[in-house]
C-alpha positions in Angstrom: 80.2 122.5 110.3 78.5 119.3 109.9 75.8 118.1 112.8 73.5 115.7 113.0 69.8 115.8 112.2 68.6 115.5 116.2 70.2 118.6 117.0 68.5 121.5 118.5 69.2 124.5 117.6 70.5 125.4 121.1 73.0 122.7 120.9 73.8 124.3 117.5 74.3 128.2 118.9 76.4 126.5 121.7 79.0 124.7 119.1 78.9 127.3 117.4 79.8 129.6 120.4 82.5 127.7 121.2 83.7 127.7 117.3 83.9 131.6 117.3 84.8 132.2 120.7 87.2 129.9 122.0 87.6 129.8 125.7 85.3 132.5 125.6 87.2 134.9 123.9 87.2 136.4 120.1 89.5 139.3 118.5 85.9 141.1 118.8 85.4 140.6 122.5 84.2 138.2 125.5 81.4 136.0 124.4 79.3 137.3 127.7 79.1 140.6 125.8 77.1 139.4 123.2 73.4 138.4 122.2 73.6 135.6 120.1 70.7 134.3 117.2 71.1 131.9 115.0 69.1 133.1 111.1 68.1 131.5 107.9 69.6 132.4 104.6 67.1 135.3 104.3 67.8 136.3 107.9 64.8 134.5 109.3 66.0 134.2 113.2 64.9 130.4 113.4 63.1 128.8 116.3 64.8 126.9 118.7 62.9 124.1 120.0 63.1 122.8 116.2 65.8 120.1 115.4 68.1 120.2 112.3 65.6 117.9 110.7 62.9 119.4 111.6 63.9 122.5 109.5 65.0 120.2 106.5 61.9 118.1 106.2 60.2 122.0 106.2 62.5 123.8 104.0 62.9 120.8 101.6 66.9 121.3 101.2 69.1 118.9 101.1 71.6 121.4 102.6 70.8 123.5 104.9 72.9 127.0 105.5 72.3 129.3 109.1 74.2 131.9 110.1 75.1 133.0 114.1 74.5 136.2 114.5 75.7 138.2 117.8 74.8 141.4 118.8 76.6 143.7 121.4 75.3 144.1 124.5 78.0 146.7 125.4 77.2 150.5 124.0 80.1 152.6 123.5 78.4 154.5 126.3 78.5 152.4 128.8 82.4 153.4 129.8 81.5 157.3 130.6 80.1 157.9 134.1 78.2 161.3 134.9 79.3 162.9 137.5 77.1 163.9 140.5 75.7 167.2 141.6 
């Protein structure tokens, strides 16, 4: 997606929230049960008071790639209960 260079990162993981998860949703899940970062090429998670141009002017790109990366914060545990003695 294309954004301009006085966006925060925030503003960045929010479009992007609402790009993948639509209303909310995704074929993967809610968008509540997720921990969301956004990364650098090499995985890097990036800071997020920076702005778009901010990383630019430091990476010296003229195009700059990030990733969202989520993270469930739903175990496949968390659905069993242990009975009581």
């Amino acid at each position: 997606m294309s954004v301009d260079v006085q966006s925060t990162f925030p503003d960045l993981l929010e479009a992007s929230k609402q790009l993948f998860f639509p209303d909310g949703v995704s074929k993967k899940g809610m968008v509540d049960e997720f921990e969301f970062t956004i990364r650098s090429f090499d995985h890097t998670e990036l800071e997020l008071d920076l702005t778009i141009g901010e990383l630019l002017e430091r990476t010296k790109v003229k195009l700059l790639h990030v990733y969202l990366t989520t993270i469930s914060k739903v175990t496949e545990h968390d659905d069993i209960t242990t009975p009581s003695v």
